[in-house]
TORMILO-996715 format. One record per atom (N, C-alpha, C, CB): x, y, z; atom name. Coordinates in pm, 1 decimal. Each point is the difference from the previous one (the first is absolute). Glycine has a CB too. Layout:
node px:X | py:Y | pz:Z | name:CA
...
//
This chain:
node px:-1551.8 | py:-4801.1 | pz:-6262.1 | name:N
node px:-39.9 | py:124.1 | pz:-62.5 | name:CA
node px:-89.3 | py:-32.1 | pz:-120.0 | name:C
node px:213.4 | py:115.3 | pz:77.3 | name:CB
node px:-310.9 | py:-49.2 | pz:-98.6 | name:N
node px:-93.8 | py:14.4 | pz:-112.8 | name:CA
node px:-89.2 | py:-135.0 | pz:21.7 | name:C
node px:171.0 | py:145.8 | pz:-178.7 | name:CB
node px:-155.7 | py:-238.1 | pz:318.9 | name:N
node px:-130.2 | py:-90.8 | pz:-21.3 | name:CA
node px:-126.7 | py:89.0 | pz:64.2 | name:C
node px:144.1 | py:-253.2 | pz:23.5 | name:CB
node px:-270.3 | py:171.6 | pz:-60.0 | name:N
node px:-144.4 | py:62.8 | pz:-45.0 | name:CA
node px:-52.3 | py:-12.6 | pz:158.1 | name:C
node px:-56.0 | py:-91.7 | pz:-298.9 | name:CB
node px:137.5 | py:-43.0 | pz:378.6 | name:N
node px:-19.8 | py:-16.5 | pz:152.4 | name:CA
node px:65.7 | py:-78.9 | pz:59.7 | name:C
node px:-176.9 | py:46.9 | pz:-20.9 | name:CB
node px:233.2 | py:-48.6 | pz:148.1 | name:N
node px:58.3 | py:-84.5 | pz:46.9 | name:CA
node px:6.6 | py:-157.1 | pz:62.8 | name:C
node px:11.1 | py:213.7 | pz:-20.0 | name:CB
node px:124.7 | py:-220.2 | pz:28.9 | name:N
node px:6.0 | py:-137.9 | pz:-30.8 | name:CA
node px:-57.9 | py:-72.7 | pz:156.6 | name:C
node px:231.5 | py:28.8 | pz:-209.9 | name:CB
node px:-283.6 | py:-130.2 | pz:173.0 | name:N
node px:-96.1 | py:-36.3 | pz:131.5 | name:CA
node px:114.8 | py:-155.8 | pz:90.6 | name:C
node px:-331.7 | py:80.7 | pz:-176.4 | name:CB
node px:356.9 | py:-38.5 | pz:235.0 | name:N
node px:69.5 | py:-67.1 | pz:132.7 | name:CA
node px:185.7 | py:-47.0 | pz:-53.4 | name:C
node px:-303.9 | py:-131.0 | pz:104.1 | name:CB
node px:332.9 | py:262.5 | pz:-163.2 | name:N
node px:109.3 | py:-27.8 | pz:-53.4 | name:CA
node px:41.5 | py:126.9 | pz:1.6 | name:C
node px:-41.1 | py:-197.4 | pz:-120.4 | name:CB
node px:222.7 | py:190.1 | pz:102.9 | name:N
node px:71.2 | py:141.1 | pz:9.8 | name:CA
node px:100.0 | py:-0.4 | pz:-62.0 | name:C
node px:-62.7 | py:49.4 | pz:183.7 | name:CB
node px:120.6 | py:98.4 | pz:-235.5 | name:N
node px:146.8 | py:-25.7 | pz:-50.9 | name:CA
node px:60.3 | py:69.0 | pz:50.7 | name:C
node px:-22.5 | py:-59.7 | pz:-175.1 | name:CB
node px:186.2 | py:-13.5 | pz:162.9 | name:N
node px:109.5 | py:36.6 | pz:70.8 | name:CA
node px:61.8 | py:92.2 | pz:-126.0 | name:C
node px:31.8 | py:-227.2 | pz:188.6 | name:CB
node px:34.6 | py:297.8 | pz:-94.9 | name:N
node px:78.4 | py:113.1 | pz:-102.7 | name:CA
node px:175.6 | py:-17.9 | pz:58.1 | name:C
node px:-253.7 | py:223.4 | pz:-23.9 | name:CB
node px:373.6 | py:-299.3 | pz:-15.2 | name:N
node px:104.9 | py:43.2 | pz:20.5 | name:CA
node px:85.6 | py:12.8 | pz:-49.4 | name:C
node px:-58.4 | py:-35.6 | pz:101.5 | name:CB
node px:163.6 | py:137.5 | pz:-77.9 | name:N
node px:-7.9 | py:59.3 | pz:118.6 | name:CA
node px:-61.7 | py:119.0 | pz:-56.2 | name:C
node px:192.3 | py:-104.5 | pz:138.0 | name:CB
node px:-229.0 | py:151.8 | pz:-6.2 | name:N
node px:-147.9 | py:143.3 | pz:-34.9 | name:CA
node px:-43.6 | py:47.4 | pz:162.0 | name:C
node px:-161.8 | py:-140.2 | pz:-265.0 | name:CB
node px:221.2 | py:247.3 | pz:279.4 | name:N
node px:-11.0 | py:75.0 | pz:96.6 | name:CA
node px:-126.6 | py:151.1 | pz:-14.1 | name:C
node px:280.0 | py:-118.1 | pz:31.1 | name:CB
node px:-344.4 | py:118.9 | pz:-121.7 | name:N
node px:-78.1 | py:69.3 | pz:-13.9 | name:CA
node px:-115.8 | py:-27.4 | pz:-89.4 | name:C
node px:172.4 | py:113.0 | pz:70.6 | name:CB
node px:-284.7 | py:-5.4 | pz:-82.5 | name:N
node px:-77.7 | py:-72.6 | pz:-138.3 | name:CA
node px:-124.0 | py:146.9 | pz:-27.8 | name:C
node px:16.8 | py:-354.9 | pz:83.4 | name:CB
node px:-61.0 | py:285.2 | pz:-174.6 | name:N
node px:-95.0 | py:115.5 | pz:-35.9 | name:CA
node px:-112.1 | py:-63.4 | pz:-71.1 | name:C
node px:180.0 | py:179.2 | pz:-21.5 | name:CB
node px:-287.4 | py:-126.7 | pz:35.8 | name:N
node px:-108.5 | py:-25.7 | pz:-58.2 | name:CA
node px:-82.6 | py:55.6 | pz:-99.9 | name:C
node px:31.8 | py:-65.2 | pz:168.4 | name:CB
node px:20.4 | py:137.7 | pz:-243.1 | name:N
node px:22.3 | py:18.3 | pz:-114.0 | name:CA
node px:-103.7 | py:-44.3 | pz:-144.5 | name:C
node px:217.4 | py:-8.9 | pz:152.6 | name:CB
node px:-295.8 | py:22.7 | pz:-189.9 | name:N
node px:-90.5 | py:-77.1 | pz:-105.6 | name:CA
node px:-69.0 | py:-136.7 | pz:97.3 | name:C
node px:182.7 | py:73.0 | pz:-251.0 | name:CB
node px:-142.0 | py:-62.1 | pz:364.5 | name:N
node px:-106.7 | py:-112.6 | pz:73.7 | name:CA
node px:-163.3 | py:2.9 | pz:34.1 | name:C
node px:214.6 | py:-19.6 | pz:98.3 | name:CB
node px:-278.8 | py:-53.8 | pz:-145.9 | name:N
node px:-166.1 | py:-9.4 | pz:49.9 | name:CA
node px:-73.5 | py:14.2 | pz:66.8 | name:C
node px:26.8 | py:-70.6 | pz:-56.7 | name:CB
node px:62.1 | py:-16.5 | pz:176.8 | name:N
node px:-86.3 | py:-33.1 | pz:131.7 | name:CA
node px:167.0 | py:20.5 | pz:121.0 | name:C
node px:-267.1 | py:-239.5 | pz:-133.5 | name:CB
node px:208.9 | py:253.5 | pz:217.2 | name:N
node px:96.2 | py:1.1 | pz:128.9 | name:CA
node px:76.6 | py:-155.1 | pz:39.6 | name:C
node px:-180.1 | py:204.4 | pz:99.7 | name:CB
node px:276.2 | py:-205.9 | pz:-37.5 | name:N
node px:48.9 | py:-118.3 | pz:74.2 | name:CA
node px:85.6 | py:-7.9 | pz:128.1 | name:C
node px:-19.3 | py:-55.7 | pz:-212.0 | name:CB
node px:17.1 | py:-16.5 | pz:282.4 | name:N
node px:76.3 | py:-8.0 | pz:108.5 | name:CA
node px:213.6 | py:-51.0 | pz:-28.1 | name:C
node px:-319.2 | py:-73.4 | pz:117.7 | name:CB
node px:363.2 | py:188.0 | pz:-53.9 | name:N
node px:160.9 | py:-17.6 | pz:-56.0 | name:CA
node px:29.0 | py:-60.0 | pz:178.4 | name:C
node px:84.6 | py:259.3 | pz:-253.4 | name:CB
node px:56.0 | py:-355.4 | pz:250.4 | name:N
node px:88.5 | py:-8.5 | pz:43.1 | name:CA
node px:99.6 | py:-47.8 | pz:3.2 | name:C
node px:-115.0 | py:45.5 | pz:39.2 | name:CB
node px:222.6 | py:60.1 | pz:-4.8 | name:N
node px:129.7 | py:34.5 | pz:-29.1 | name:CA
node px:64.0 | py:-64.9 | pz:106.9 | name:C
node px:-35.5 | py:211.3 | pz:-119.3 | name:CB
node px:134.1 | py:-306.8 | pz:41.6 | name:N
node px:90.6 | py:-74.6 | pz:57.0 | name:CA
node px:155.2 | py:9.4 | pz:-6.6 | name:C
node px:-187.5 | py:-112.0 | pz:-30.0 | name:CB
node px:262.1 | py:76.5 | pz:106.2 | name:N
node px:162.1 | py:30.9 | pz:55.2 | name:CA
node px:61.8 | py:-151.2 | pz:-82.6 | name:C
node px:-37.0 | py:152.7 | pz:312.5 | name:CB
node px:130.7 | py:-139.4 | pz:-303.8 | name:N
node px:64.0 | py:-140.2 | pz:-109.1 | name:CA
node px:15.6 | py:-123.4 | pz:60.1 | name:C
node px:139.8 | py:142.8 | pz:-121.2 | name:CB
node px:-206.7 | py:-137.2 | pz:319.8 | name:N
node px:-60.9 | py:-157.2 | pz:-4.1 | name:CA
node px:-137.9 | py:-8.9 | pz:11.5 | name:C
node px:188.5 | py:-82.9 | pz:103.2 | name:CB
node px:-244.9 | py:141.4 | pz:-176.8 | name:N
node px:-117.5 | py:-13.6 | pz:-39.5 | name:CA
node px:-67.4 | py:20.2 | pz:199.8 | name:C
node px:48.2 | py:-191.3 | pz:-311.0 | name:CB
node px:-43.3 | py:327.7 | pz:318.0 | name:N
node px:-32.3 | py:67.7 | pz:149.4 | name:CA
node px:-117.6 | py:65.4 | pz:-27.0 | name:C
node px:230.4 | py:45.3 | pz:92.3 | name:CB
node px:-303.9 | py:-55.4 | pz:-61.8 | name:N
node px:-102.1 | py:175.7 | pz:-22.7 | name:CA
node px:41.4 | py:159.0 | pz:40.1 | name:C
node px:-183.8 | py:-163.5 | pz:62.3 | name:CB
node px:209.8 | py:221.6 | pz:-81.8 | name:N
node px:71.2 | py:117.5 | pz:3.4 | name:CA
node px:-154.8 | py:167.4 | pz:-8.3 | name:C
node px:288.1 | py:-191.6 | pz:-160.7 | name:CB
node px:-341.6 | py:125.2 | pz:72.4 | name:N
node px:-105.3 | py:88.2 | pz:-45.0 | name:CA
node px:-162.7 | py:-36.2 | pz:-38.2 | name:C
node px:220.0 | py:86.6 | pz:-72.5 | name:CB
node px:-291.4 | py:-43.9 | pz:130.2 | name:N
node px:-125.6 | py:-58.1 | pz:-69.9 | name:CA
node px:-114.3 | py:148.0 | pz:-17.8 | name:C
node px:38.4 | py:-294.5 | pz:134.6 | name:CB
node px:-118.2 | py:275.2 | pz:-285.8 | name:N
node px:-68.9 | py:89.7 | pz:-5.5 | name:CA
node px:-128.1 | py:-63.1 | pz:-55.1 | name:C
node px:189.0 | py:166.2 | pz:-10.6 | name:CB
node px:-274.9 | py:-138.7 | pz:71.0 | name:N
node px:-158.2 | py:-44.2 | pz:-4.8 | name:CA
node px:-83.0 | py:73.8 | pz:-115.0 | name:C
node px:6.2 | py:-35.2 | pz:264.0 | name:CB
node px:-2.7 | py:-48.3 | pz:-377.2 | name:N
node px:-142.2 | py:43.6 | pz:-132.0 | name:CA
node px:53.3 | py:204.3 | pz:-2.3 | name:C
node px:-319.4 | py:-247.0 | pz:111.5 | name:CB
node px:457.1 | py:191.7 | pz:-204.2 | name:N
node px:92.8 | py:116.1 | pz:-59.1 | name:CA
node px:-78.1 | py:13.5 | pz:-129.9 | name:C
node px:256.3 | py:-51.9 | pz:106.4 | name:CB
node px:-276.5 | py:157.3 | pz:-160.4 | name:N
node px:-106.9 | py:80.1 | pz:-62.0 | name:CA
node px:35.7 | py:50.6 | pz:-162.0 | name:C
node px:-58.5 | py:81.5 | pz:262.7 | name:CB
node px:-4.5 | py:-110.2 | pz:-329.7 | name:N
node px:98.2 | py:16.2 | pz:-146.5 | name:CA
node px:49.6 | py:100.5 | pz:-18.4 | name:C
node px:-104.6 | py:-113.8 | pz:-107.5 | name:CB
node px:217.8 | py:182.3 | pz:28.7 | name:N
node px:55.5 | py:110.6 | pz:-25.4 | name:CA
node px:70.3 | py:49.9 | pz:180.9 | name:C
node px:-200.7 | py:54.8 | pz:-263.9 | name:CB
node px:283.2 | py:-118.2 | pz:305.8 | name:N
node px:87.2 | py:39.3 | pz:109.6 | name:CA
node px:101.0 | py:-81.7 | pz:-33.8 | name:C
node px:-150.5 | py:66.6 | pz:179.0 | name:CB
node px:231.2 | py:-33.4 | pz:-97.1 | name:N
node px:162.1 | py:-3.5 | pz:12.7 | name:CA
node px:52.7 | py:-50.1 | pz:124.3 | name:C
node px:9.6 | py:188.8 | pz:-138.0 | name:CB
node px:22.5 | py:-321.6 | pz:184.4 | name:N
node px:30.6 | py:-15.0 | pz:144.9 | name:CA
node px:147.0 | py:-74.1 | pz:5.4 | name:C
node px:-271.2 | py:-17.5 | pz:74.3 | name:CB
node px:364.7 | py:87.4 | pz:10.9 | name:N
node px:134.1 | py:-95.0 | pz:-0.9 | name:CA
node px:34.5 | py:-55.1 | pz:178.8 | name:C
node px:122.3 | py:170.7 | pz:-252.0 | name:CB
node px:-101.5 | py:-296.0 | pz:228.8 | name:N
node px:38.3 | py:-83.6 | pz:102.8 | name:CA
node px:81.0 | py:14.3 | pz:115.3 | name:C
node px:-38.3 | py:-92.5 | pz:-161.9 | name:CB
node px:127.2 | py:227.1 | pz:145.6 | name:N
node px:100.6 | py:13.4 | pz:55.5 | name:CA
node px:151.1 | py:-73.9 | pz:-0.5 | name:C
node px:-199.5 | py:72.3 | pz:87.5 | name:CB
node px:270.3 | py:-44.3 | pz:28.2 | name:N
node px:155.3 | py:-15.1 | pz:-61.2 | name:CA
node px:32.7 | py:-150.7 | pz:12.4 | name:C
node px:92.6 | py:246.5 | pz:79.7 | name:CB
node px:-157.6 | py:-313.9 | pz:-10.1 | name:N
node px:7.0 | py:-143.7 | pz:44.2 | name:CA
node px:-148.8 | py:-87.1 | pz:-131.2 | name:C
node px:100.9 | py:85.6 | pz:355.4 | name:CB
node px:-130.9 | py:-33.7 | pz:-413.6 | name:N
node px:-116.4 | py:-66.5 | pz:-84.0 | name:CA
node px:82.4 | py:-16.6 | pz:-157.9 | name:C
node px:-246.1 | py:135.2 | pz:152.3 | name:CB
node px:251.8 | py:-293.2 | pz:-183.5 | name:N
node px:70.3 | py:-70.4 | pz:-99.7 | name:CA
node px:-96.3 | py:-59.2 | pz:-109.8 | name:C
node px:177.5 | py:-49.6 | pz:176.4 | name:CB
node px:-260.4 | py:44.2 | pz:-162.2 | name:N
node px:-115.2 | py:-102.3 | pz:-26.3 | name:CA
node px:-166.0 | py:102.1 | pz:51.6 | name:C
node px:205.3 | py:-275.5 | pz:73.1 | name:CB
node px:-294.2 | py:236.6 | pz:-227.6 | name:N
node px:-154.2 | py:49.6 | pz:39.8 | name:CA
node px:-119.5 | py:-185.5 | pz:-21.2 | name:C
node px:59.6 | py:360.6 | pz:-146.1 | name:CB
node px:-104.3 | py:-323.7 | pz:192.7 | name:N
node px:-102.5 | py:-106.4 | pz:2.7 | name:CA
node px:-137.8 | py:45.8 | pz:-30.6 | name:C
node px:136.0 | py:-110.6 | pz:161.4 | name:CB
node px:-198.5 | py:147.9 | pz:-257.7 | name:N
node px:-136.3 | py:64.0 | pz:-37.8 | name:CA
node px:-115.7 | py:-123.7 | pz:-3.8 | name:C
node px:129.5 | py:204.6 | pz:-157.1 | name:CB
node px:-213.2 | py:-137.7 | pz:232.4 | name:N
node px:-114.8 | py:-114.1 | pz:10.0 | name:CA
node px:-137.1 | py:44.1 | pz:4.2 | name:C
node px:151.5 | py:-127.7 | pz:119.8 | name:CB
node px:-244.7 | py:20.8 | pz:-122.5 | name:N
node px:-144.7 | py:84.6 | pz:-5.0 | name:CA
node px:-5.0 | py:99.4 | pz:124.5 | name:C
node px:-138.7 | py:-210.2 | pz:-113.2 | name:CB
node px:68.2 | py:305.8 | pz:111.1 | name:N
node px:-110.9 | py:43.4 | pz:122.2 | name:CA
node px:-30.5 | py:-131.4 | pz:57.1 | name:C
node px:-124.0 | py:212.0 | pz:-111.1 | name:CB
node px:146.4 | py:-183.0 | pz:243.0 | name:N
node px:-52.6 | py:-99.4 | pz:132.9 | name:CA
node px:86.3 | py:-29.9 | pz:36.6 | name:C
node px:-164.7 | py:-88.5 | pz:-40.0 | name:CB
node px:277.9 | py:37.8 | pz:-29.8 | name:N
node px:112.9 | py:-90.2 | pz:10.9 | name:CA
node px:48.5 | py:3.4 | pz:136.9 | name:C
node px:61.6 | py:30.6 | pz:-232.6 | name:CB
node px:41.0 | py:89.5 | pz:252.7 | name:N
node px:5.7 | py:-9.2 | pz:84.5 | name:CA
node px:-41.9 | py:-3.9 | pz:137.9 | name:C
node px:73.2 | py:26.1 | pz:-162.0 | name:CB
node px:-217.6 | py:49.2 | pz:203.0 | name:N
node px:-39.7 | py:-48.3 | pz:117.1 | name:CA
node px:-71.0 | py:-152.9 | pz:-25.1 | name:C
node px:-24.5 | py:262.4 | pz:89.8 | name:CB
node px:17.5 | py:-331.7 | pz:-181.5 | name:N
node px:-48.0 | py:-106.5 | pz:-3.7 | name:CA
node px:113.7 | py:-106.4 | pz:131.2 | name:C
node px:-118.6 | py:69.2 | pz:-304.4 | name:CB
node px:221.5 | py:-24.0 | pz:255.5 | name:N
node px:71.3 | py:-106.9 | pz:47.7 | name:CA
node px:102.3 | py:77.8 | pz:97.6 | name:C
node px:-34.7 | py:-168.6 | pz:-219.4 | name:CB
node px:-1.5 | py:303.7 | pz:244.2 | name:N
node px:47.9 | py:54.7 | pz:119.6 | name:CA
node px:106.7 | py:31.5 | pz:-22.5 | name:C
node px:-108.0 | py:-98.1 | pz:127.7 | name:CB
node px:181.8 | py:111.9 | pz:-244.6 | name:N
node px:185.0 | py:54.0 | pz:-14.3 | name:CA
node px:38.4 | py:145.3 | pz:65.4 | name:C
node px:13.3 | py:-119.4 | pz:-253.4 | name:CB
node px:63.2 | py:114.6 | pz:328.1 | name:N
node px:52.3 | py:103.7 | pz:75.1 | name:CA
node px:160.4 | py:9.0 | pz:-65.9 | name:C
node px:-173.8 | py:-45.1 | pz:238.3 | name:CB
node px:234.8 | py:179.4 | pz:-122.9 | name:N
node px:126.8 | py:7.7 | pz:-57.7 | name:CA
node px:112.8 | py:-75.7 | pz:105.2 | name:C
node px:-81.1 | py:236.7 | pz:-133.8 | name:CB
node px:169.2 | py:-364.2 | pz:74.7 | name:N
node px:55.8 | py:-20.1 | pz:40.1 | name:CA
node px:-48.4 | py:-218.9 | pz:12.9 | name:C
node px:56.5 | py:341.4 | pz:79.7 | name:CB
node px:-130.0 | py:-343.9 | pz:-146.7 | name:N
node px:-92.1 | py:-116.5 | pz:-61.1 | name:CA
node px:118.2 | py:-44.2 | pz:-101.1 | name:C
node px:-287.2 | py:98.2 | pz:17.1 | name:CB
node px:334.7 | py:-257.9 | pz:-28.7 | name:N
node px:68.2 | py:-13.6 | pz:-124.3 | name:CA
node px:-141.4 | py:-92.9 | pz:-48.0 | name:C
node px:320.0 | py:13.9 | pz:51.5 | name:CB
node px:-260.6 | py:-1.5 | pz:-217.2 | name:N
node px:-147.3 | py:3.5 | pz:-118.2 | name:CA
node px:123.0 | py:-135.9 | pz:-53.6 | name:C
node px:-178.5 | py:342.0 | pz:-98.7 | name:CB
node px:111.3 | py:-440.9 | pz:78.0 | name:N
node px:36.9 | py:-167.2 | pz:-90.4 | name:CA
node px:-91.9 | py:10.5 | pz:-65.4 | name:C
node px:93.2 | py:-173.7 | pz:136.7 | name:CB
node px:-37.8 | py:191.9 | pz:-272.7 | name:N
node px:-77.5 | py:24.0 | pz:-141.1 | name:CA
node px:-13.5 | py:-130.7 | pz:-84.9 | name:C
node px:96.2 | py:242.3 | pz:-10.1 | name:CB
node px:-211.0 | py:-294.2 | pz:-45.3 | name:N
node px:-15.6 | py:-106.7 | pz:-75.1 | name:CA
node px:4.1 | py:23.5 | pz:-116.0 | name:C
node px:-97.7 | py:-84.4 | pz:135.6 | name:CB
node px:234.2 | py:25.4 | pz:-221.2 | name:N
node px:16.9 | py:62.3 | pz:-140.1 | name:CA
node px:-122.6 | py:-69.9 | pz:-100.2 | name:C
node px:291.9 | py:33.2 | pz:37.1 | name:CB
node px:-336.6 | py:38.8 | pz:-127.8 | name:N
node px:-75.8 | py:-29.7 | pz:-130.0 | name:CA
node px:29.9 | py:94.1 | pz:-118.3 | name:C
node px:-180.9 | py:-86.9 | pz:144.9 | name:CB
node px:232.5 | py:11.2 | pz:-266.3 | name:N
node px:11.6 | py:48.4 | pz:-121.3 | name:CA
node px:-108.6 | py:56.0 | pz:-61.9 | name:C
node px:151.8 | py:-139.7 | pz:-8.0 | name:CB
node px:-100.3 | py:257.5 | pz:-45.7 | name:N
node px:-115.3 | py:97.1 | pz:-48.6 | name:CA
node px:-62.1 | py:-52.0 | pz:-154.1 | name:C
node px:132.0 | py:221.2 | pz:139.6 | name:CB
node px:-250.9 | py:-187.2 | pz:-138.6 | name:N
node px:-68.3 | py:-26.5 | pz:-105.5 | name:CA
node px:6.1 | py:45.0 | pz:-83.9 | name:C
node px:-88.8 | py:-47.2 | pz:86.3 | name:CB
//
């Protein structure tokens, strides 16, 4: 929230977080919403600032990422996501 643009080939995890909002955001990003073994459950393509989207009853976990993201690498629902941890700056 409140960056000027997004972050380029990188994403953050939100948990636990079954919903989200975009709210004072800039630019759009690609969400997906994950189940607690890290399942795909939900995916929404370049979500739009000032909306409101929740994961549903099985969504534990959000994963926010640039635009592209996901069709870059094709994530569907039901895809498990192995996340490479990095400490924030």
């Amino acid at each position: 929230m409140f960056q000027k643009r997004p972050l380029e080939n990188k994403g953050i995890m939100l948990v636990p977080c079954n919903s989200i909002h975009m709210f004072f955001m800039r630019f759009s990003i690609d969400v997906v919403f994950l189940d607690k073994s890290s399942r795909v459950v939900k995916v929404i393509l370049a979500l739009k600032p000032w909306r409101i989207k929740h994961g549903g009853k099985k969504a534990y976990s959000v994963l926010e990422l640039p635009v592209g993201t996901i069709e870059k690498y094709n994530i569907v629902i039901g895809d498990k996501i192995e996340l490479k941890e990095e400490a924030a700056k």
